[in-house]
ROBAVO-900806 format. One record per residue (C-alpha): residue in one letter; x negated, y negated, z negated. Coordinates in steps of 0.5 Angstrom, whole numbers, padded with zeros to 4 digits, always signed. Each point is the difference from the previous one (the first is absolute). Example, Ala and Ser with C-alpha at 12.3 -4.5 7.8 and 13.67 -1.06 7.14 Angstrom:
! residues 2
A-0025+0009-0016 S-0002-0007+0002 
This chain:
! residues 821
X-0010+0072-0044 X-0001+0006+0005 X+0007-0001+0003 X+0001-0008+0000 X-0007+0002+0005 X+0003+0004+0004 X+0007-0005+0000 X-0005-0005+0002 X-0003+0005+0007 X+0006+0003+0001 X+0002-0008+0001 X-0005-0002+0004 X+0001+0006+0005 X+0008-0003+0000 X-0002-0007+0002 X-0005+0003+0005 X+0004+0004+0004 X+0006-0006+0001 X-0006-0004+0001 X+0005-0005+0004 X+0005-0001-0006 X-0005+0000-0006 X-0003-0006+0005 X+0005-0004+0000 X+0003+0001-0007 X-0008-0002-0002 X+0001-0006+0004 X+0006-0002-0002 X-0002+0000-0007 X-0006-0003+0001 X+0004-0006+0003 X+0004-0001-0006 X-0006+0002-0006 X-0004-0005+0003 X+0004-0006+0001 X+0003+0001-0007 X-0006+0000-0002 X-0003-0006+0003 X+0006-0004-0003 X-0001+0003-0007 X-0007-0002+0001 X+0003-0007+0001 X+0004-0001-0004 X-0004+0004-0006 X-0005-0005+0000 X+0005-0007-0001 X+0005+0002-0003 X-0001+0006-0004 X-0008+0000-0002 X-0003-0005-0006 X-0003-0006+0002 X-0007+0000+0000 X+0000-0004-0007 X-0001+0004-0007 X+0007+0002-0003 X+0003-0004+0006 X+0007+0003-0002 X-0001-0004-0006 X-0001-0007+0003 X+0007-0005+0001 X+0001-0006+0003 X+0006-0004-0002 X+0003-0006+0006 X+0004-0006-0003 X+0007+0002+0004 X+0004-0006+0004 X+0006-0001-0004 X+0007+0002+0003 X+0003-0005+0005 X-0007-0004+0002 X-0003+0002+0007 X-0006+0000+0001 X-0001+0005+0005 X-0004+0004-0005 X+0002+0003-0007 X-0006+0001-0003 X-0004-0006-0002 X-0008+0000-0004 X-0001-0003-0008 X-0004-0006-0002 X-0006-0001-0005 X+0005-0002-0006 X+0004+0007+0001 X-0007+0005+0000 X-0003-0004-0005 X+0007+0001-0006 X-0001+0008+0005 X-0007+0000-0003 X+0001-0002-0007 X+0007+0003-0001 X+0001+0007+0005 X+0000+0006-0005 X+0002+0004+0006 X-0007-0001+0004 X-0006+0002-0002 X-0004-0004+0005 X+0002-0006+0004 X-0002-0003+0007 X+0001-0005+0004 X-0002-0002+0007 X+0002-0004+0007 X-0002+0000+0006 X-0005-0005+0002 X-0004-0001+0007 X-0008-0002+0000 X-0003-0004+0006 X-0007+0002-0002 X-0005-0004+0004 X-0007-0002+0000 X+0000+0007+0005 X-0001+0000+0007 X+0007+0000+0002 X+0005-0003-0005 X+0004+0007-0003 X+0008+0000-0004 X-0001+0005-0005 X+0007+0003-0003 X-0002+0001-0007 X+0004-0001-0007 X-0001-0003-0007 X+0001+0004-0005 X+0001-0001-0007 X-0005+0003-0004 X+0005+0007-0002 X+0000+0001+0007 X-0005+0006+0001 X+0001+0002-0007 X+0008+0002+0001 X-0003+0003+0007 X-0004+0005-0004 X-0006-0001+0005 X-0007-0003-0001 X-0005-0002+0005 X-0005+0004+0003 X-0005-0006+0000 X-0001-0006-0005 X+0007-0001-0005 X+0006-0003+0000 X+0003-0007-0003 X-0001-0002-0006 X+0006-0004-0004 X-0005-0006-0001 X-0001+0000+0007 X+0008+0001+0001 X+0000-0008-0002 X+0000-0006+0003 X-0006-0002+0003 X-0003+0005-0002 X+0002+0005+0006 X-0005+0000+0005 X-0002+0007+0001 X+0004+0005+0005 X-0001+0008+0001 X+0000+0002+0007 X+0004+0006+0004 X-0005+0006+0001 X+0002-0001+0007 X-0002-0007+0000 X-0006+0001-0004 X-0003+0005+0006 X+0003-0005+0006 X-0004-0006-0003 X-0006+0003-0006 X-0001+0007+0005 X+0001+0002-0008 X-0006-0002-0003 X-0001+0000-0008 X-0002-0007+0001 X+0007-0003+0001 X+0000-0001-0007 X-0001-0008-0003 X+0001-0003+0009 X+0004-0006+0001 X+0007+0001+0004 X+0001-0007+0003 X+0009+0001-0001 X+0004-0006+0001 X-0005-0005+0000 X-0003+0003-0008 X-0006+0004-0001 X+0002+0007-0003 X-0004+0005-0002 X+0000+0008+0001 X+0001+0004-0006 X+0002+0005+0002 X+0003+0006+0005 X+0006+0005+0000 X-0001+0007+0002 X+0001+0003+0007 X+0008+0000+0002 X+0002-0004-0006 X+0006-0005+0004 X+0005-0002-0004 X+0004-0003+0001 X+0002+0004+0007 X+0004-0003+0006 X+0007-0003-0003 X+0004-0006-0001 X+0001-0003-0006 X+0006-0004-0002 X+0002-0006+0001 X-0006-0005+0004 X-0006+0005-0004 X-0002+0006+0005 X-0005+0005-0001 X-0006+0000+0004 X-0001+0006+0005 X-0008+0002-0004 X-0002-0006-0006 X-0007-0001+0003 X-0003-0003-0006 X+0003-0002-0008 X-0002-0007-0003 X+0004-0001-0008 X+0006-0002-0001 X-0002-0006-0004 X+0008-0003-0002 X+0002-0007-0003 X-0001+0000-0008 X+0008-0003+0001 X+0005+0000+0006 X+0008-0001-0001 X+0005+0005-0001 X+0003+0004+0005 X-0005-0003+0005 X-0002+0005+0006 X-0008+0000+0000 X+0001+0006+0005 X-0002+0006-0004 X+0001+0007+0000 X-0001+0002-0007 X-0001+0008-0001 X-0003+0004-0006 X+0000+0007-0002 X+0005+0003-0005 X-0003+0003-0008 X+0000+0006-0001 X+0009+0003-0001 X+0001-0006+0004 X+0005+0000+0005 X+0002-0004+0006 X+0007-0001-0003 X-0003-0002-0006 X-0004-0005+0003 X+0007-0003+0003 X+0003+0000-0005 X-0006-0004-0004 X+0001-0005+0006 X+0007-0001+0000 X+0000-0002-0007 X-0005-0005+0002 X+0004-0003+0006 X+0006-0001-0005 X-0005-0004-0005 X-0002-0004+0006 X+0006-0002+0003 X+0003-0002-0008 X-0007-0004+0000 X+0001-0003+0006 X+0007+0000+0003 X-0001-0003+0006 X-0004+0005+0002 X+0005+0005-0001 X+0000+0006+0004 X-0008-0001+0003 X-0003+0005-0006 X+0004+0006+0002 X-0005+0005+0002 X-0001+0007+0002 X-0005+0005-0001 X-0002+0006+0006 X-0006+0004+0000 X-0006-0003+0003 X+0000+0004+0005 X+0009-0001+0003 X-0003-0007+0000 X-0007+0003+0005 X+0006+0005+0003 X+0004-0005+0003 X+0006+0002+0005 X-0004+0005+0002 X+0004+0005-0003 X+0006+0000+0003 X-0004+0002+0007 X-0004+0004-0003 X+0006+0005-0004 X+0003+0000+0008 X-0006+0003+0003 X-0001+0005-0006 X+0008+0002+0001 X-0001-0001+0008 X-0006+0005+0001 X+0002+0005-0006 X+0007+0000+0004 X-0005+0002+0007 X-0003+0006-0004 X+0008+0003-0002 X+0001+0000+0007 X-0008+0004+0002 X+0002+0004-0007 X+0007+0002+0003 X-0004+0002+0008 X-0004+0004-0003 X+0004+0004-0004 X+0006+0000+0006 X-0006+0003+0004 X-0002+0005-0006 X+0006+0002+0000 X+0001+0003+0007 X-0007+0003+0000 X+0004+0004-0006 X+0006+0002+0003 X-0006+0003+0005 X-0003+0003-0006 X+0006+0003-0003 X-0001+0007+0002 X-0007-0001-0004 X+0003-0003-0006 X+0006+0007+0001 X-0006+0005+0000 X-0004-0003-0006 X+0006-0001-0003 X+0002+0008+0002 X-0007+0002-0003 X+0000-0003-0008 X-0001-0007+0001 X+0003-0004-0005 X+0003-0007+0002 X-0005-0004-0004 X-0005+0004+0004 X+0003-0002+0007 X+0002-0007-0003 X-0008-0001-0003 X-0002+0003+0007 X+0004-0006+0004 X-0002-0005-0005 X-0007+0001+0001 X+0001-0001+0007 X+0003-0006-0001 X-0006-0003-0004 X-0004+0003+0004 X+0003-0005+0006 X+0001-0005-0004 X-0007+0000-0003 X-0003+0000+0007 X+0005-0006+0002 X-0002-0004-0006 X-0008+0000+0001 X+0002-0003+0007 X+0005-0004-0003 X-0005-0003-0005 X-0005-0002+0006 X+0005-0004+0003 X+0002-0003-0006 X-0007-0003-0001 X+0000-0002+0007 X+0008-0003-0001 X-0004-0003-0006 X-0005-0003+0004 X+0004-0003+0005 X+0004-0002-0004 X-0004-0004-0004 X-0004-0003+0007 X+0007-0002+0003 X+0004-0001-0006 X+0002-0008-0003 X-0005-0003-0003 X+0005-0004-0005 X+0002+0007-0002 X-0003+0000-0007 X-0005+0005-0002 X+0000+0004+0007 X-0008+0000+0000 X+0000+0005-0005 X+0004+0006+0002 X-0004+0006+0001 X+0000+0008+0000 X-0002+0000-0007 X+0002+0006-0005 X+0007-0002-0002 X+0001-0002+0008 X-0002+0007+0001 X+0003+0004-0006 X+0007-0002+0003 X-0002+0001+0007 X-0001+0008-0004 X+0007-0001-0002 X+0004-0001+0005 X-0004+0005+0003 X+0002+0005-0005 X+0007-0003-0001 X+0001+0002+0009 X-0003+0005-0001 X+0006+0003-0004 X+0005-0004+0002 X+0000+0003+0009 X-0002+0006-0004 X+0006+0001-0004 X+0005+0001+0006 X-0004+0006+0004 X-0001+0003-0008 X+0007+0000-0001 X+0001+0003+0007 X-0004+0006-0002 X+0003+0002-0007 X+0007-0001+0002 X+0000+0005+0006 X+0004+0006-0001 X-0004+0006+0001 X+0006+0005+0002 X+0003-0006+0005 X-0008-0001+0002 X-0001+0008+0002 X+0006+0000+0004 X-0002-0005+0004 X-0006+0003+0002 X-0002-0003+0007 X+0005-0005+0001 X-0002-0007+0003 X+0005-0003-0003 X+0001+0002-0007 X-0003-0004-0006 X+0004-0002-0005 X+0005-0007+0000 X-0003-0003-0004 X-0006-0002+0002 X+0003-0003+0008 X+0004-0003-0005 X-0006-0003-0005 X-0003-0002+0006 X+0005-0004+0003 X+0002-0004-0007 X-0008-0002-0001 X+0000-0003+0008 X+0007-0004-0002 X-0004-0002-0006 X-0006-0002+0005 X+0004-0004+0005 X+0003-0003-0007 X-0006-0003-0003 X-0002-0002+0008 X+0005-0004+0001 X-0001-0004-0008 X-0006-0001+0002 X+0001-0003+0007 X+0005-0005-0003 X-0004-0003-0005 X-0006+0000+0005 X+0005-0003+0005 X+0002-0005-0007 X-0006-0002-0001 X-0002-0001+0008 X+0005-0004+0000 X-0001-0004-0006 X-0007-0001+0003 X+0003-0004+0006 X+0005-0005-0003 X-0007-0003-0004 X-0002+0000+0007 X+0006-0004+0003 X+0001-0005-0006 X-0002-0007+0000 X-0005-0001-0003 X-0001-0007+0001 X-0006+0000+0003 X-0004+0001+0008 X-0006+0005-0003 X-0003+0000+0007 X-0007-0003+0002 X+0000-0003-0008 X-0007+0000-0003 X+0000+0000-0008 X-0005-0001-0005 X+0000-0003-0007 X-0004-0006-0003 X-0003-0001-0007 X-0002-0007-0003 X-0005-0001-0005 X+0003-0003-0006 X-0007-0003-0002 X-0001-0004+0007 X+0008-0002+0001 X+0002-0003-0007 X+0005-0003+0003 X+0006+0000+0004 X-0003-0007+0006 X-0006+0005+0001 X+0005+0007+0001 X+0005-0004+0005 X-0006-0004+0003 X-0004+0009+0001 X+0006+0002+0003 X+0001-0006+0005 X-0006+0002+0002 X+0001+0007+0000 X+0006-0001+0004 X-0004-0004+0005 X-0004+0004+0002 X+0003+0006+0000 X+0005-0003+0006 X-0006-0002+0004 X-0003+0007+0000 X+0002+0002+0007 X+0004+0006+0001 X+0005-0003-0007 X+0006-0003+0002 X+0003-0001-0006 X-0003-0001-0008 X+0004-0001-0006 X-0003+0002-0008 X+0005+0004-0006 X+0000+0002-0006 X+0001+0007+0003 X+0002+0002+0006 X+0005+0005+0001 X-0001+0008-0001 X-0006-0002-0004 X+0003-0001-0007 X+0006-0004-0003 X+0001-0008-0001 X+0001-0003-0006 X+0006-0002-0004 X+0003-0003-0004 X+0006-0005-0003 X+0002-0005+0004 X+0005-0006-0001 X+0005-0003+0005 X+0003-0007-0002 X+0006+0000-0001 X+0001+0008-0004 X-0001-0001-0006 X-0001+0008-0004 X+0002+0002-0006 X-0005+0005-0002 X-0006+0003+0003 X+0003+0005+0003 X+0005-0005+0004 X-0007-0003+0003 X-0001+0001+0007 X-0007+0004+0002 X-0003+0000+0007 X-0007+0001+0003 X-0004-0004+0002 X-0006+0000+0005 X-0005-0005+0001 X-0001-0002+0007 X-0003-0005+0005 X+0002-0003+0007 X+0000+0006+0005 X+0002+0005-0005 X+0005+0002+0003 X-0002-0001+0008 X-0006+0005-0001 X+0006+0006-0004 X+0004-0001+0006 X+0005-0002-0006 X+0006-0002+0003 X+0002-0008-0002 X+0008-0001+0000 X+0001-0006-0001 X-0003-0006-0003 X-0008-0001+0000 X-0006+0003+0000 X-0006-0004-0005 X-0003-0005+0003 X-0007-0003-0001 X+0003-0005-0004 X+0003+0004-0004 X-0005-0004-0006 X+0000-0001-0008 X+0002-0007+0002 X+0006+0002+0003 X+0007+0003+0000 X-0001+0007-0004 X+0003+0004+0005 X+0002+0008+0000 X+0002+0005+0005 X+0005+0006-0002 X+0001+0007+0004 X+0007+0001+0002 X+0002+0005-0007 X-0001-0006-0004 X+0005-0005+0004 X+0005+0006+0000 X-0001+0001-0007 X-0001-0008-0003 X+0004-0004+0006 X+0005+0006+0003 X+0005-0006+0002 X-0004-0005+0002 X-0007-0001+0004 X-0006+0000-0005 X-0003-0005+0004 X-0001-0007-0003 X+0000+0003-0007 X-0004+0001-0006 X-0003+0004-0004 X-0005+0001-0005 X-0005+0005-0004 X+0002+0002-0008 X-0005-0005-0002 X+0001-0007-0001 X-0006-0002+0002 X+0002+0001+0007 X+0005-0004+0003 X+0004+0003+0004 X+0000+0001+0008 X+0003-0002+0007 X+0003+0006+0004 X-0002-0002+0006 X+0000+0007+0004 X+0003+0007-0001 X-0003+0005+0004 X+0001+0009+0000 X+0000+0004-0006 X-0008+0003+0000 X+0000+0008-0003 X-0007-0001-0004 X-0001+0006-0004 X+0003+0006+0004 X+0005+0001+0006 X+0005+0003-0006 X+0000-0007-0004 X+0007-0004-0001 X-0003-0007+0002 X+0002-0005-0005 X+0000-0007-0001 X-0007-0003+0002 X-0002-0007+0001 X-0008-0003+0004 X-0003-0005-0003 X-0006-0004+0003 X-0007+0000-0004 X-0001-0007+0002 X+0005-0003-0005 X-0002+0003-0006 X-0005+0003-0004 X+0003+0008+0000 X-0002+0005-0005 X-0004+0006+0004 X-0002-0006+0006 X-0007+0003-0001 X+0002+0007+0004 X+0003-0001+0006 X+0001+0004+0005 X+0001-0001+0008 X+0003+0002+0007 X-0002-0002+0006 X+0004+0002+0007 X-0005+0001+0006 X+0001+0001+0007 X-0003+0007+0000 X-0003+0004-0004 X+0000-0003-0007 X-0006+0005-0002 X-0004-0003+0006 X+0000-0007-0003 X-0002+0002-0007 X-0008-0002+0000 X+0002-0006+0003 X+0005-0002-0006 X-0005+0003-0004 X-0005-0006+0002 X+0005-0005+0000 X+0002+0001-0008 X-0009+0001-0002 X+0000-0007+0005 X+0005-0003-0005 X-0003+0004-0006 X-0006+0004-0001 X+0002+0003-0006 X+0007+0002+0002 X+0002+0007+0001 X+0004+0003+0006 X+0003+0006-0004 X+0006+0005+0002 X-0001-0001+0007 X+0006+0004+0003 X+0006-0002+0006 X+0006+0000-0003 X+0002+0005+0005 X-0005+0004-0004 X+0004-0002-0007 X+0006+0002+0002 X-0002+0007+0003 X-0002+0001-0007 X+0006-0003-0003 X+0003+0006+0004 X-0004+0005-0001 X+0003+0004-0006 X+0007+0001+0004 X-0004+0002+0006 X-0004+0005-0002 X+0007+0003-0004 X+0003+0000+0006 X-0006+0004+0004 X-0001+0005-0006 X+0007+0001+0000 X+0001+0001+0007 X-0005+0004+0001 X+0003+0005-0006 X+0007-0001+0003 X-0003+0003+0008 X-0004+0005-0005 X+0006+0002-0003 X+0005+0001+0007 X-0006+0004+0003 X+0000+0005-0006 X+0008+0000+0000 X+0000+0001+0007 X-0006+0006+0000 X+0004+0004-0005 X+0006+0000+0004 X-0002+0001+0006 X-0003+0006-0005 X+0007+0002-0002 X+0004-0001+0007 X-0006+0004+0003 X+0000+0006-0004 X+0007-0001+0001 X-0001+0002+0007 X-0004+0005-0001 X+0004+0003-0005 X+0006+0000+0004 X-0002+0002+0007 X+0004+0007+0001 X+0006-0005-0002 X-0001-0005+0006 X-0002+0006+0005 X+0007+0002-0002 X+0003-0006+0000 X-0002+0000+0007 X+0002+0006+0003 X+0007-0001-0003 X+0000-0007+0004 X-0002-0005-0004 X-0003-0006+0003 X-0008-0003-0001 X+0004-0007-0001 X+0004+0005-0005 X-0007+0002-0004 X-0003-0006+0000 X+0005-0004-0003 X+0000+0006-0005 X-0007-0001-0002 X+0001-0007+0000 X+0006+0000-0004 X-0004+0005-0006 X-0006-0006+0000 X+0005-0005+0000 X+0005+0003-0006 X-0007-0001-0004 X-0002-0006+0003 X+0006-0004-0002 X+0001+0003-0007 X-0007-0003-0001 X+0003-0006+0002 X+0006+0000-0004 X-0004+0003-0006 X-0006-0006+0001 X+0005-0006+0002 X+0003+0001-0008 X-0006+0001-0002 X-0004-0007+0003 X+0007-0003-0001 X-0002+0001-0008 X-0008-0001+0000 X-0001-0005+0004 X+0004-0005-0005 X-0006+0001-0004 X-0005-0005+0006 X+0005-0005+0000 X-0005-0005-0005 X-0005+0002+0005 X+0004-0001+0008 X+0001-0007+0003 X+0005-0002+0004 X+0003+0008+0000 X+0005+0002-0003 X-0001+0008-0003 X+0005+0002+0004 X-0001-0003+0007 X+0005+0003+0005 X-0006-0001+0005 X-0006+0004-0003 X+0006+0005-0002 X+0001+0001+0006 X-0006-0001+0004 X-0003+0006-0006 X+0005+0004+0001 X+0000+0001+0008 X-0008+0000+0000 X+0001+0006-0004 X+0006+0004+0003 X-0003-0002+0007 X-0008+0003-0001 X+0003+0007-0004 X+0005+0000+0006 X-0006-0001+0006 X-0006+0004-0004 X+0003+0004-0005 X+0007+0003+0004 X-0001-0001+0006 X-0006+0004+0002 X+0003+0006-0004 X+0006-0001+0004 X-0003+0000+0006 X-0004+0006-0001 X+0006+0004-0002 X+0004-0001+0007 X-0005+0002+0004 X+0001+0007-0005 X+0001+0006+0005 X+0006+0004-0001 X-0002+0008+0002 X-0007-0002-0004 X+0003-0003-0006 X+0004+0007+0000 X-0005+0005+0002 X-0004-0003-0006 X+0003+0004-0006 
């Protein structure tokens, strides 16, 4: 103990008396510390920490796949009450099962009409959570029955918001859709489930349920028949999720010889509940990870580079003690301990930045991102952190204590005062740690070029709609007060009305979902005329409920035909317009105008395409847009009419007309809700959230990586000059040029520099296949983001790092430089 003390002052005297150098290296490798840190810390809490349920690794949740050659946009689809209820009966994997959708509440009888986002779950819901409530009870089975559903349990947040938390919540009445239903009970702090995601297919998470009601399903539903469920459970004991897939496959197989023409539709596959939470997270992520471990390399390879010169400075230290009895492992001990005691100092830095990143990060990162929220600098973020803190330590460390050990003492003592004496090998280890510090610069500044550039070809693809100056906001209908379809048309007539005499509204229409705020339905679709074999022959397409002025308010542009008209009734011609993909693809020989098309339902009659306007991008800037067609909610009674949402374009600023709009629609309907207030510009920021904020942290780990590639080689080609000073003045005196030293120093510079270009060109050239699921537009080898990365590179190390050292060692004077020695 005693001698690790005195290895511990001894190198704390070193680091004090090169005070500049330890700053630097401390800085460095705070830099790098903390900015793996902060990622770790994101990526810690979505991808790796269990979710907030009891045994969460032990909960599945199986989706009905499309089957193979049908488009619908989607591959996943939900399950109907007839399939969970034989999952129920017949599952040997799941020891608990329950299911759940999304379902809105307009709860009135309030001072202002509120949409609540909330979920009906079955009554196994909270049991294959693990979780109970905090107040009051959940569910009971009877109360999971028709007619007999009529309690809830509210969100802890929402129970705060409205109740100010008060015990007495318990037994009050909530006026949902027009029914009473009474509070039974209140779930913990922080239970949120599901998170922010998308569902498959038409079904989608809500961001935080605010409330749960029972499922209560039909005794009887039809097979195969989609009811929009997500069915999850949680695996018995032993039980493993190949297992439960294989349970299920047995299951599809029985359902397609049972029912044969619904073939295919039963095939499923199983993830863990938390793939499903995680999404497409995981790739940007893993690329941040690898991108800032690739920076904390290049800190890693500074700061060993300058703990080598500081040796070779030391190697008359090294020789004496070396000459006076110590071992090698004494003097190996000595310059390790030094090492972790920089690397130390670093990390506590490094985790105060890390916390900070952490912050940031959560303040400005996506709020679509899953999870994000919970990140923070708890045990498991600070024990890596402690890690690589220890693991620096030893890695910049290594190099200097091989310097020491392998110094040949007779060598050493016959050099005595020689200012450029020092063994080969540690220039020669300098040199391969700045080649390799240029090479994971340049990787680095690739892929943050890629993705860059990725970012700006979603900006600049056609979306199919005008973002600017579009107001958006969503309608939600009691089912209790408009029973039938005369009464929905004759609402959103009026809706409509007033909302284009608002002053300030220039055009108005109604849509089941605008663009960037979900995807449309779809379904079969029948063209007169095709007639198909089997059901994997059948066409499938979109479709989107819509009104007159639809269009005109997105700034969608109308190609040919046109435009639904207000006499566009039950008791006229059934009309459709289709975007320009489904005329591709249904009419490529052909105008598609005139027309006929129907919906799979034969109770549908099939429509006149009358119009054909450009193909609208409806979920992300990513989308391949496929066949959709738009039908007018005047014609027919549309499934899902009683929530609608609606564009308004105005003349200025759409968040300026919103208090008017709001008095339009409560003059309409006292009892309707104006909910998820948003402009569309808003939306499709939003939509483009994720890639940008991928592109900044990447950029910025890519400058962070150039300027550390650029310090240590400026470190190197400095020390070089220094080194070689009495070789300059000699070079001087015997004629040679300034011109003559520059390009010499230069040329050292640039010999390490493009050997980090070649060596970092392959590499990229092998790493960056792996982004290319996650690129748009790109290739992975882009002969622009090559080239532009590699002149940025060879031209800031050639002007900071080289030319500055090259300048100094013109100006050397000859009679000086030899009268030094």
């Amino acid at each position: 103990m005693g001698t690790v003390l005195q290895d511990l002052k001894y190198g704390l005297r070193i680091h004090t008396k090169t005070f500049g150098l330890t700053a630097i290296a401390i800085v460095t490798l705070a830099m790098g510390i903390g900015a793996c840190t902060a990622v770790f810390g994101v990526v810690d809490a979505i991808l790796l920490r269990p979710l907030p349920y009891s045994d969460s690794e032990k909960i599945a949740i199986p989706w009905r796949l499309v089957p193979k050659g049908v488009e619908l946009g989607y591959d996943k689809i939900p399950w109907g009450a007839r399939d969970f209820r034989l999952f129920l009966q017949e599952s040997k994997t799941f020891q608990d099962l329950g299911a759940f959708k999304s379902q809105p509440f307009t709860w009135t009888g309030v001072e202002e009409p509120t949409l609540l986002e909330g979920l009906q779950a079955s009554a196994g819901f909270f049991s294959v959570l693990g979780v109970s409530p905090v107040l009051g009870r959940t569910f009971t089975a009877e109360e999971d029955q028709v007619g007999h559903g009529h309690v809830l349990i509210l969100s802890f947040d929402l129970w705060q918001e409205r109740y100010a938390g008060s015990e007495y919540v318990l037994g009050r009445a909530m006026e949902l859709n027009g029914d009473a239903y009474t509070v039974i009970g209140v779930m913990p702090q922080g239970f949120a489930f599901p998170h922010a995601n998308e569902m498959p297919g038409s079904f989608q998470f809500p961001h935080e349920a605010q409330l749960w009601v029972p499922l209560a399903l039909p005794p009887t539903s039809t097979p195969g028949e989609s009811d929009e469920l997500a069915i999850f459970g949680r695996l018995k004991p032993g039980v493993s999720m190949d297992d439960v897939q294989a349970e299920m496959d047995v299951f599809a197989k029985r359902e397609d010889s049972e029912y044969p023409k619904a073939k295919g539709w039963f095939n499923s596959r199983v993830m863990p509940l938390k793939t499903q939470i995680v999404g497409d997270t995981r790739v940007p992520l893993l690329l941040m990870l690898g991108a800032v471990g690739t920076v904390l390399l290049i800190a890693c390879s500074n700061v060993a580079s300058l703990l080598l010169a500081r040796s070779l400075v030391r190697r008359r230290e090294f020789t004496v003690r070396a000459a006076l009895g110590a071992g090698q492992h004494r003097l190996v001990r000595q310059v390790l301990t030094e090492s972790l005691l920089l690397a130390t100092t670093a990390g506590a830095a490094g985790v105060g930045l890390g916390e900070a990143g952490i912050f940031l990060v959560k303040l400005f990162g996506p709020a679509n991102i899953p999870r994000l929220q919970e990140a923070s600098l708890d045990l498991r973020v600070f024990a890596f952190a402690l890690s690589i803190t220890i693991v620096t330590g030893i890695l910049f460390g290594l190099a200097p204590a091989a310097g020491a050990i392998r110094k040949n003492l007779f060598e050493s003592l016959k050099e005595g005062g020689q200012r450029t004496g020092g063994s080969p090998t540690n220039p020669r280890l300098r040199k391969i740690l700045i080649v390799s510090q240029a090479a994971l610069a340049l990787v680095l500044l690739i892929a943050a070029g890629l993705v860059t550039k990725t970012f700006y070809r979603l900006l600049s693809v056609e979306k199919g709609f005008n973002a600017g100056q579009v107001l958006t906001f969503e309608v939600s209908l009691l089912n209790t007060k408009y029973t039938d379809n005369d009464k929905i048309v004759l609402l959103y007539d009026k809706l409509l009305q007033q909302m284009r005499e608002v002053p300030g509204v220039k055009a108005a229409g109604i849509a089941g979902i605008v663009p960037m705020a979900g995807a449309p339905e779809s379904t079969v679709i029948r063209i007169p005329g095709r007639p198909t074999v089997n059901d994997k022959e059948k066409p499938y397409a979109s479709y989107t409920i819509t009104s007159p002025g639809y269009f005109s308010a997105l700034g969608t542009p109308l190609l040919r035909g046109r435009d639904f008209q207000d006499s566009d009734r039950g008791d006229s011609l059934p009309v459709a317009i289709i975007n320009n993909a489904m005329a591709r693809k249904f009419w490529p020989e052909g105008d598609a105008i005139g027309q006929q098309v129907g919906l799979g339902s034969l109770r549908y009659p099939p429509m006149a395409i009358v119009g054909i306007v450009a193909d609208v991008k409806h979920i992300s800037f990513r989308e391949d847009v496929g066949p959709e067609m738009y039908v007018p909610y005047t014609q027919k009674p549309w499934p899902s009419m009683l929530r609608m949402q609606v564009a308004a374009r105005t003349l200025a600023d759409p968040t300026s007309v919103t208090g008017s709009v709001r008095a339009a629609i409560r003059s309409v309907d006292p009892d309707l809700p104006m909910a998820k207030v948003a402009t569309l510009a808003t939306l499709a920021d939003n939509s483009m959230a994720q890639p940008r904020f991928a592109m900044l942290l990447l950029g910025c780990f890519g400058a962070l990586a150039l300027v550390l590639a650029s310090v240590g080689m400026y470190g190197v080609i400095s020390y070089s000059v220094t080194q070689r000073t009495q070789e300059f003045g000699i070079r001087m005196a015997l004629g040679a040029e300034r011109w003559d030293i520059f390009r010499m120093v230069l040329g050292q510079g640039g010999r390490l520099a493009g050997l980090g270009v070649i060596i970092g060109l392959l590499t990229a050239l092998l790493t960056t296949q792996l982004m290319e699921g996650y690129l748009y537009g790109v290739h992975p080898i882009d002969p622009l983001v090559y080239g532009l990365a590699i002149s940025s590179l060879l031209v800031v190390l050639s002007l900071f790092a080289c030319y500055m050292p090259a300048r100094r060692a013109t100006r050397v004077d000859p009679m000086v430089a030899l009268r030094d020695e």
